[in-house]
N, C-alpha and C positions, 0 to 999 in steps of 0.2 A: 901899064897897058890900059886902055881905055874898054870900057864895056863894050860899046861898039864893036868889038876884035870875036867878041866871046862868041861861037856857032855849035848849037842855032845858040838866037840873039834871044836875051830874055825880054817877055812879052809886057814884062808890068811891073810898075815902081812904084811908091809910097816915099816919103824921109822918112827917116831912120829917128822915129820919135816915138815917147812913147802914146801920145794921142793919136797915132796911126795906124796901133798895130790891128784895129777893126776892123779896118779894110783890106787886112791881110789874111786869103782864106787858109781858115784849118784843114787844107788838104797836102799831097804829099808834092815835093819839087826841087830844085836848083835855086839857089840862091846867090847873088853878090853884095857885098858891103861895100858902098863906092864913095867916094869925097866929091865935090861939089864939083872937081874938075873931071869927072867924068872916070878917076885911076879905080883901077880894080884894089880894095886893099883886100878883101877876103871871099873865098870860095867854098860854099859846101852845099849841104841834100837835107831832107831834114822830111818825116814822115807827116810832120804837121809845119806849117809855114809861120802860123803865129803863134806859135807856142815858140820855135826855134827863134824868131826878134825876140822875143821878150825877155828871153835865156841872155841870147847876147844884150840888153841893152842895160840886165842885170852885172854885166860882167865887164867891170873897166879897163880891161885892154882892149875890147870893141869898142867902147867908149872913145876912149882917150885918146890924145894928141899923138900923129904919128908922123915920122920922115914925109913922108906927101899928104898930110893932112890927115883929118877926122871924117870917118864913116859919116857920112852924112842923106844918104841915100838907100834904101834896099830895094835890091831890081831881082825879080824872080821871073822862072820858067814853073807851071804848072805840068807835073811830067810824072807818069809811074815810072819812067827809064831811070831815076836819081842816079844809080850808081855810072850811069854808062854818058849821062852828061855830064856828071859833075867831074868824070875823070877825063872828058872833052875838056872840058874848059880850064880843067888845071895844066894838061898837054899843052893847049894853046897856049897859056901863060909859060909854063916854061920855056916853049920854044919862042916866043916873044921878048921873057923879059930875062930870060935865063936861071930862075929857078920860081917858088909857090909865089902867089901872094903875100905882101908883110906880114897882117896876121895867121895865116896857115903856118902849122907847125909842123904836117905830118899829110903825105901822098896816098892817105889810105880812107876811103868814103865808108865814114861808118854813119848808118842812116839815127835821129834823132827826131 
């Protein structure tokens, strides 16, 4: 599923590196980890935004090589709603791709 799909649409990107994560505010939001072709591979919320990349960018299965490519993007919503978009746009993707994300392992938004 392509970002583009995700509503509402996240408002703002950086790549997925770790000389970016500056411009990533410490505030609370929605996030996606997407590959260079635009596919959704991971979904969540996270109380601080750049503390949550840096988490995943310490953590090689966000890293690493996947079936549709490598995370190479992160697209965020700034949003106090976390829990109520991120389980938007995990809905969306299941009825899209017929179940999570690659990376997501579990239907349950626990904020970070």
């Amino acid at each position: 599923m392509k970002v583009t799909a995700l509503v509402p649409l996240p408002s703002k990107s950086e790549p997925f590196r770790r000389n970016r994560e500056r411009f990533i505010p410490a505030v609370p939001g929605c996030y996606a980890l997407v590959t260079i072709h635009q596919e959704v591979l991971y979904i969540g919320l996270s109380n601080n935004l750049r503390r949550r990349i840096n988490e995943h960018l310490d953590n090689p299965s966000k890293t690493g090589l996947t079936a549709k490519g490598r995370a190479v993007l992160f697209f965020w919503l700034e949003t106090a709603e976390t829990n109520k978009i991120e389980r938007t746009w995990l809905n969306i993707h299941i009825s899209s791709e017929g179940g999570l994300p690659e990376l997501n392992s579990v239907y349950s938004p626990t904020a970070t």
